[in-house]
Backbone as numpy.savetxt, mean C-alpha at the origin, in Angstrom:
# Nx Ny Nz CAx CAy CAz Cx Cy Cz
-23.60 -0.17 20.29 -22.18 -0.44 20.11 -21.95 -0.92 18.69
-20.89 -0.50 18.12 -20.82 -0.67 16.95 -20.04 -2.23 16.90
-19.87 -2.59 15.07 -19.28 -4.14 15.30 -18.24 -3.84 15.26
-17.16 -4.23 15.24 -15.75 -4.03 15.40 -15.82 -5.22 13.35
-14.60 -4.05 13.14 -14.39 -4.85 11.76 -13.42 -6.14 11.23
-13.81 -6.93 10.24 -13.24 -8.08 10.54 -11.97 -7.98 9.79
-10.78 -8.54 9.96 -9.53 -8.23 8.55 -10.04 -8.03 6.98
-10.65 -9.27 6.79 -11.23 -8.71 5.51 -12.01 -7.37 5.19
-12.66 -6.63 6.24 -13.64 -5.53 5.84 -12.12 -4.61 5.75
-11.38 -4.36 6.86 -10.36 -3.71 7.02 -9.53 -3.66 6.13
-9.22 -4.72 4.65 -8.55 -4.65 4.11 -9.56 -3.81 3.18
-10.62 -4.52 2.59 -11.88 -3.60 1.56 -11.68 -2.66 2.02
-11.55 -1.54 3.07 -12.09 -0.35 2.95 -10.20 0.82 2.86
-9.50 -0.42 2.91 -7.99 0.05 2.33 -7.99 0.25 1.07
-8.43 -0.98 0.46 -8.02 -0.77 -1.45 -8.69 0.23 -1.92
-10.29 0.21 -1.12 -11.15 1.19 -1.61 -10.61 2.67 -1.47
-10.28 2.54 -0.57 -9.56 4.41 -0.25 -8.18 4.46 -1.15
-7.48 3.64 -1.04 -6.44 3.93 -2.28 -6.53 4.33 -3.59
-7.75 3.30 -4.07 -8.45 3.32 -5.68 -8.89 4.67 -5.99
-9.85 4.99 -5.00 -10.26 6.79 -5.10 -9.49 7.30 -4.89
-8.04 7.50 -4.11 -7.40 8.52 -3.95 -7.80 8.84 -2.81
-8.77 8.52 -1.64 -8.89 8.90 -0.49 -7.74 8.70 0.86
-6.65 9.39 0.76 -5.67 8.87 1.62 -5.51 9.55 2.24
-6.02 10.65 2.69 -5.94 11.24 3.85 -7.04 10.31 5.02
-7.48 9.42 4.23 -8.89 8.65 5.36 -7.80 7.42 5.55
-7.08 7.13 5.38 -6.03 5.52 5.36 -5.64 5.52 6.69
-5.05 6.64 7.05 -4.55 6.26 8.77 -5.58 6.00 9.28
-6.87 6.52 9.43 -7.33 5.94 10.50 -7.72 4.51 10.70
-7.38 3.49 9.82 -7.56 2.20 9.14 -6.66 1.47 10.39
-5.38 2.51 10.32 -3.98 1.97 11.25 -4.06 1.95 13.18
-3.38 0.85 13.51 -3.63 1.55 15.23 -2.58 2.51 15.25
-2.32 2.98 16.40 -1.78 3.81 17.25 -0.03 3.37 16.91
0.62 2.21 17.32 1.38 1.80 16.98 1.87 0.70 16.16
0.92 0.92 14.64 0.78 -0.12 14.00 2.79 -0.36 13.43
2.81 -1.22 12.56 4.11 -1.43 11.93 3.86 -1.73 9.98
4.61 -1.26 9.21 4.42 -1.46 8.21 5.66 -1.66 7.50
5.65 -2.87 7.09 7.48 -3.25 6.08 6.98 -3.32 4.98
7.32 -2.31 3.71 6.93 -2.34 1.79 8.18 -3.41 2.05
8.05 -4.45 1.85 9.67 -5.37 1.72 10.25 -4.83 0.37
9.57 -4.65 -0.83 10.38 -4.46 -2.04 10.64 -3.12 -2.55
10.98 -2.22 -1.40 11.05 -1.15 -1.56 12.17 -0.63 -2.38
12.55 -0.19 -3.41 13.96 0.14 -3.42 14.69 1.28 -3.22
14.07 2.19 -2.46 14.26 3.44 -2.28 13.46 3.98 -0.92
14.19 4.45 0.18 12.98 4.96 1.29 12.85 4.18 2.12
12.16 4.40 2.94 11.69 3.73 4.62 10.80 2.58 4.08
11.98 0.83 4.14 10.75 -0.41 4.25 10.13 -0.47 5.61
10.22 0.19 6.70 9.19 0.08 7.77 8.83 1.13 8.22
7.98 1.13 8.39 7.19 2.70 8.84 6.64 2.23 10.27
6.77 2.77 11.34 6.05 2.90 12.29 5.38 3.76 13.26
3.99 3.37 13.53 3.12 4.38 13.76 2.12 5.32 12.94
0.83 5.14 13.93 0.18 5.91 12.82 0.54 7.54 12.24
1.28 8.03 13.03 1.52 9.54 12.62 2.53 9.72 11.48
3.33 8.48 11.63 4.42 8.43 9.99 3.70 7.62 9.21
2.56 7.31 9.12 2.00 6.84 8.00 0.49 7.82 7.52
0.55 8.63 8.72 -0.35 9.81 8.13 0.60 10.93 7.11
2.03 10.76 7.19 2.62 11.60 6.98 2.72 11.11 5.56
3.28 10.01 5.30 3.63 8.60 4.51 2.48 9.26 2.97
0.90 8.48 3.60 -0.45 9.19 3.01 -0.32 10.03 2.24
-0.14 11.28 2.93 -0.01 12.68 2.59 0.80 12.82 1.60
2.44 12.43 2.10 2.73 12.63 0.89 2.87 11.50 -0.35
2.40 10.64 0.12 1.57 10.21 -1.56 0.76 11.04 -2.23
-0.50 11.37 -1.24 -1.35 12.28 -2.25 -0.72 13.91 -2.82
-0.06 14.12 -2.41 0.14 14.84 -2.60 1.38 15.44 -3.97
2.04 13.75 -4.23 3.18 13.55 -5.64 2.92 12.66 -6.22
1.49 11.99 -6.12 1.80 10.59 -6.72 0.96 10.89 -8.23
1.88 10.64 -9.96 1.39 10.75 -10.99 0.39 9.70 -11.12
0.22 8.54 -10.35 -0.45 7.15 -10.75 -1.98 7.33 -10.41
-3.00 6.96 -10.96 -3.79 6.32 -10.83 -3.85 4.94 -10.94
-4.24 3.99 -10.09 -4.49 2.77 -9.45 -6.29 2.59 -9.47
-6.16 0.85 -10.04 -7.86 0.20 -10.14 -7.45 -0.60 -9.85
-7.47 -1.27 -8.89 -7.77 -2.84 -7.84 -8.54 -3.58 -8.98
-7.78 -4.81 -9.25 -8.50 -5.69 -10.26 -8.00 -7.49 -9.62
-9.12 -8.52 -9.64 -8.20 -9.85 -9.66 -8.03 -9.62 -8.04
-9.01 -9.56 -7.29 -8.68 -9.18 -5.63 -9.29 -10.49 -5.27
-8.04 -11.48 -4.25 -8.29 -12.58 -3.73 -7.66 -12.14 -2.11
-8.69 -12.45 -1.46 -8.89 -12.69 0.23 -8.71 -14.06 1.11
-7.32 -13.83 1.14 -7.42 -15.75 1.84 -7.30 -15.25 3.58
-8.28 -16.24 3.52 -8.17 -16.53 5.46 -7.25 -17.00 5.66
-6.33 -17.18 7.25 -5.41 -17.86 7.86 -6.12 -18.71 8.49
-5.04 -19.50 9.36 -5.47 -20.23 10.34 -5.49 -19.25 12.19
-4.70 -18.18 11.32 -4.47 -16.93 12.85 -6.18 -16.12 12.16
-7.19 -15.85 13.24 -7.86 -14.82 12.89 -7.62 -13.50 12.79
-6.82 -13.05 13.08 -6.44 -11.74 13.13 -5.65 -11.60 11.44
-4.81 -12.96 10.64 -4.67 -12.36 9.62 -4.94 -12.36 7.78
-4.53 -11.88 7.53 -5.33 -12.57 6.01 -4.50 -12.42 5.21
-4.30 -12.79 4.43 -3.59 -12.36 2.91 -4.35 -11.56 1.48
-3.68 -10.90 1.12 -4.28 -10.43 0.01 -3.89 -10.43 -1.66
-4.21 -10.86 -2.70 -3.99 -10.79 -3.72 -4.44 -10.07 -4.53
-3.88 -8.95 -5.40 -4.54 -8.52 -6.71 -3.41 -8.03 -7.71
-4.54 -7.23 -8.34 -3.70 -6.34 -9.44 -3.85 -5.08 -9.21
-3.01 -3.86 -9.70 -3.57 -3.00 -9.78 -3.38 -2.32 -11.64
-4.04 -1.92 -12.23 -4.14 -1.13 -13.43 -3.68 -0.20 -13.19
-2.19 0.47 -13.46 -2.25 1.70 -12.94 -1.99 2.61 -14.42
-2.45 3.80 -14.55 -2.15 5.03 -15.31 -1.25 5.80 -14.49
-0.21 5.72 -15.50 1.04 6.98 -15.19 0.44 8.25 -15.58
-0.12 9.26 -14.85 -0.89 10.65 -15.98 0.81 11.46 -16.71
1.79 11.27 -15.99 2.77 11.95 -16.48 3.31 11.08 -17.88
3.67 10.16 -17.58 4.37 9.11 -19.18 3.07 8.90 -19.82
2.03 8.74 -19.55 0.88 8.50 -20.45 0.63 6.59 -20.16
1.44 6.26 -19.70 1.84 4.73 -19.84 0.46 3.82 -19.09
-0.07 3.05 -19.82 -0.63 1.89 -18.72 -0.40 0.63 -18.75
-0.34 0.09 -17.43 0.38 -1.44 -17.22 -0.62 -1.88 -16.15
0.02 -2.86 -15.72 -0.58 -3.68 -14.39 0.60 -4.21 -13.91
0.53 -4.33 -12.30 1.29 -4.76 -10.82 0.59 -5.46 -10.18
1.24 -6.74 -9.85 1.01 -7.53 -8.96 1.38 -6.86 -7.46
0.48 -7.58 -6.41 0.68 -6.74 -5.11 0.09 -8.32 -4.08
1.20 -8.25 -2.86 0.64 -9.00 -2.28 0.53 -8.18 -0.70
-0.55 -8.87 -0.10 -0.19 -7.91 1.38 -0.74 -8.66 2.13
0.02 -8.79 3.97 -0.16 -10.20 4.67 -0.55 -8.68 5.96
-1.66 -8.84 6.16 -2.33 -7.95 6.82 -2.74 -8.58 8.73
-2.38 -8.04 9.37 -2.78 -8.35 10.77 -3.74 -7.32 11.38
-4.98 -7.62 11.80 -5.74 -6.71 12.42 -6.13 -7.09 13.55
-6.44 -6.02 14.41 -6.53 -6.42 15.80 -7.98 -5.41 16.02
-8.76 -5.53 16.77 -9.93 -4.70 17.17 -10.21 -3.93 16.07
-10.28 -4.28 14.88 -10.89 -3.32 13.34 -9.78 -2.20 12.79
-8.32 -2.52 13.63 -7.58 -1.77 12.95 -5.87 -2.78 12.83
-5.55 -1.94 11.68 -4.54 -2.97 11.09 -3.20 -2.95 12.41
-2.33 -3.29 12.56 -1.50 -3.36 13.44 -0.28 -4.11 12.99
-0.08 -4.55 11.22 1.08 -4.84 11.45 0.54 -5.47 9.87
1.49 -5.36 9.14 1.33 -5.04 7.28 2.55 -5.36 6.77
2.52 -6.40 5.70 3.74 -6.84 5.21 3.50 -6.83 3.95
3.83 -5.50 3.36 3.62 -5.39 1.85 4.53 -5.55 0.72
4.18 -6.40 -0.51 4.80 -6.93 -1.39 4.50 -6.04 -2.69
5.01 -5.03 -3.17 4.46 -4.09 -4.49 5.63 -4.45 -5.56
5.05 -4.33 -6.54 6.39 -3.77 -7.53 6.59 -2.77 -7.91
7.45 -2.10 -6.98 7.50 -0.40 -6.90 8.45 -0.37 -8.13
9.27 -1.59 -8.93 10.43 -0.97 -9.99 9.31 -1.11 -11.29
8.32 -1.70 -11.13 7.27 -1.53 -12.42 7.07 0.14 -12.30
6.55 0.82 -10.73 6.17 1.80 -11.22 7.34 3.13 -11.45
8.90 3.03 -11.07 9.70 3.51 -11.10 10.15 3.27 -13.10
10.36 2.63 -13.30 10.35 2.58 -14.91 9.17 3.10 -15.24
7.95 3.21 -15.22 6.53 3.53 -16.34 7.00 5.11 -15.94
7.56 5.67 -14.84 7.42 7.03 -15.01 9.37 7.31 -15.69
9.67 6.83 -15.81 11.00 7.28 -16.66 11.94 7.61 -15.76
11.91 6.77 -14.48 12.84 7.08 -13.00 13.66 6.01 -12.85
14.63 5.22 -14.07 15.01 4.28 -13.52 16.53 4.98 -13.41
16.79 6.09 -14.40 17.92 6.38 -13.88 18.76 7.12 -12.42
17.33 7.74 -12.39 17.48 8.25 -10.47 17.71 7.06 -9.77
16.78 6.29 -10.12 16.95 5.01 -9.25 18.53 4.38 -8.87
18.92 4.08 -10.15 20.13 3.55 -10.43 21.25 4.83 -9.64
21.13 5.42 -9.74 22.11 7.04 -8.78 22.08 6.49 -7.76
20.44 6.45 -7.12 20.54 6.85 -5.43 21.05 5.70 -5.05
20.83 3.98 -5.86 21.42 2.79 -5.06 22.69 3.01 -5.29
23.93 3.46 -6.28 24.63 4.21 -6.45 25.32 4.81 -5.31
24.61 5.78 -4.77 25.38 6.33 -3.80 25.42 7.95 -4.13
25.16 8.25 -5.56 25.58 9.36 -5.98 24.33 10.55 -6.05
């Protein structure tokens, strides 16, 4: 019988698949009816639920995303709940389209249950990466209305 994984491994083998670009392997990280709120979203679905809209979610990241991302400055705090943890880092990201490189703070309050996540409260700064690619004026439209 295998070990069942602990939040912290569950979160490591998230950043790790993000960093490579492995995101078609990310859902299976998720349960069945996990929940996911990006709170600082400014554009798009802040909750996603289920693993099949976050296989979808995945996909099409890999499939438009100009960024490369390096996990840097990664802090793992325990709770007093075992099931959750918090996470701190950075990420380095390369825009390949603007040429641009910066760094984003990211926080994420992770709940895992039997070695899979079940409920994700993610903190990004998606308007860092909406400016490095030269999207702030779409941006400004769609909250807009127009």
């Amino acid at each position: 019988m295998s070990e069942t994984l602990s939040p912290r491994a569950v979160f490591q083998q998230l950043i790790e698949g993000i960093t490579t670009g492995r995101f078609a392997e990310l859902a299976e990280l998720y349960a069945e009816d996990a929940v996911v709120e990006t709170v600082f979203e400014p554009v798009g679905p802040r909750r996603i639920e289920g693993r099949a809209a976050l296989e979808e979610r995945f996909a099409a990241v890999s499939a438009n995303s100009p960024i490369g991302l390096v996990a840097t400055d990664v802090v793992i705090l325990e709770t007093d709940d075992p099931e959750v943890i918090v996470a701190e880092w950075n990420y380095q990201v390369h825009h390949r389209v603007t040429g641009r490189n910066f760094a984003t703070a990211n926080i994420q309050v992770l709940r895992v249950r039997d070695g899979l996540i079940v409920g994700s409260r993610d903190f990004h700064d998606h308007l860092a990466l909406i400016v490095a690619g030269g999207d702030l004026p779409q941006l400004v439209a769609a909250l807009d209305g127009k």
